[in-house]
C-alpha positions as CSV (number, residue, x, y, z in Angstrom):
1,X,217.0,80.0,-117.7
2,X,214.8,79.0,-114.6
3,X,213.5,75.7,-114.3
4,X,209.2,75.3,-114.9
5,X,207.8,74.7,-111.8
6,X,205.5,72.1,-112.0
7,X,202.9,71.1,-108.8
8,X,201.2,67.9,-108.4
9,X,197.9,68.4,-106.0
10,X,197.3,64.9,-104.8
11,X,194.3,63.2,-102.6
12,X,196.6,60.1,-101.7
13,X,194.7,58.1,-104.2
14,X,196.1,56.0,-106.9
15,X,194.9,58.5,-109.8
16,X,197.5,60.6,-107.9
17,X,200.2,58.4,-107.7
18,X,200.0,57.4,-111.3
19,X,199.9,61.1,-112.4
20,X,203.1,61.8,-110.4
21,X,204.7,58.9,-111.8
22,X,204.0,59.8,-115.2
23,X,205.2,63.7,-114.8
24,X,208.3,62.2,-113.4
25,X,208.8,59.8,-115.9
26,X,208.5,62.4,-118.4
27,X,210.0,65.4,-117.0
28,X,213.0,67.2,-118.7
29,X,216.0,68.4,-116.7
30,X,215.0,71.9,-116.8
31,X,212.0,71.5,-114.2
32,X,211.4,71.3,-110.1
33,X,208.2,69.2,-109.6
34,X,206.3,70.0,-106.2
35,X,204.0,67.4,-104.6
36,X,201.3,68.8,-102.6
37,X,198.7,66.7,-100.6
38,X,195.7,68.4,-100.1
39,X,194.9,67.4,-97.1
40,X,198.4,68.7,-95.6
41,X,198.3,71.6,-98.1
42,X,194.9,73.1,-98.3
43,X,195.8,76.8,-98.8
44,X,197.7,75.9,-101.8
45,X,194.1,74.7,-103.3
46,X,192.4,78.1,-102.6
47,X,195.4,79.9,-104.3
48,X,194.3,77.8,-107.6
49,X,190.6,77.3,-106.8
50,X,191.0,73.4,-107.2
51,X,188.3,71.0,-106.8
52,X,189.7,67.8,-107.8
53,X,192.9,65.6,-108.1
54,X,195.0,65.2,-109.8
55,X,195.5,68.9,-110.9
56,X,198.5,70.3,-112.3
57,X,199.7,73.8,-112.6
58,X,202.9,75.1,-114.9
59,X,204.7,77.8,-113.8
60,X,202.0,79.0,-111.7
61,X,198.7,78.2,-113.9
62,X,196.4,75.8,-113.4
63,X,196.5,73.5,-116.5
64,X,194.8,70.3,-116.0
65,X,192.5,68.8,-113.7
66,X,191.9,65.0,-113.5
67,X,194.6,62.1,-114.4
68,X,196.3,63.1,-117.4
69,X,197.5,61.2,-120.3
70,X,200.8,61.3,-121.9
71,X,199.4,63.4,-124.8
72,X,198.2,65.8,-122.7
73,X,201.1,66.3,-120.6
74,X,203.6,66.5,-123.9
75,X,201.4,69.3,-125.1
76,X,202.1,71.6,-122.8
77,X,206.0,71.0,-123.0
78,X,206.2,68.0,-120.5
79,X,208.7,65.6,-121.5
80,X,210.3,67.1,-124.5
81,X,213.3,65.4,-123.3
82,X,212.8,61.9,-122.1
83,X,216.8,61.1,-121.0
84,X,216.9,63.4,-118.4
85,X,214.6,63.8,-114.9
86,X,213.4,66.7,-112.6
87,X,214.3,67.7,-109.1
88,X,211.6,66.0,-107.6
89,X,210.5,68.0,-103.9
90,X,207.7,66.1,-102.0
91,X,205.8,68.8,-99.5
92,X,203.2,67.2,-97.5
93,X,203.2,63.7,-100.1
94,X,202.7,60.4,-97.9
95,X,204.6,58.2,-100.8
């Protein structure tokens, strides 16, 4: 099976960094998180129409816009194993 692909679009705020920490935190084995910053990145915010950050996409769908809570991130399959963590890549992410 093929890991979910989960991207982070980041501002280099702290909303940002707390929603990256909290996908990493509860991110299963079985995903590759990508970090974009949207000022390094801005093509990859047309391709998904964003407007704000945080926003996070799954497996190529735009799925949540804003910071997100735990809740929300478990309910779309995020962290359905806590022991293990993701392959973390950091493209264009300043922390």
């Amino acid at each position: 099976m093929s890991p979910r692909k989960i991207e982070i679009f980041t501002g280099n705020c702290p909303l940002c960094e707390d929603t990256v920490k909290l996908v990493q935190e509860l991110a299963d084995n079985n995903c590759e998180i990508q970090v974009y910053n949207i000022q390094e990145e801005p093509s990859r915010l047309q391709h998904y129409a964003i407007k704000a950050v945080p926003s996070i996409a799954i497996d190529g769908t735009l799925v949540l816009i804003g910071k997100p809570s735990r809740t929300q991130l478990e309910a779309f399959g995020i962290g359905q194993n806590d022991e293990s963590f993701c392959t973390a890549m950091y493209l264009g992410m300043g922390i």
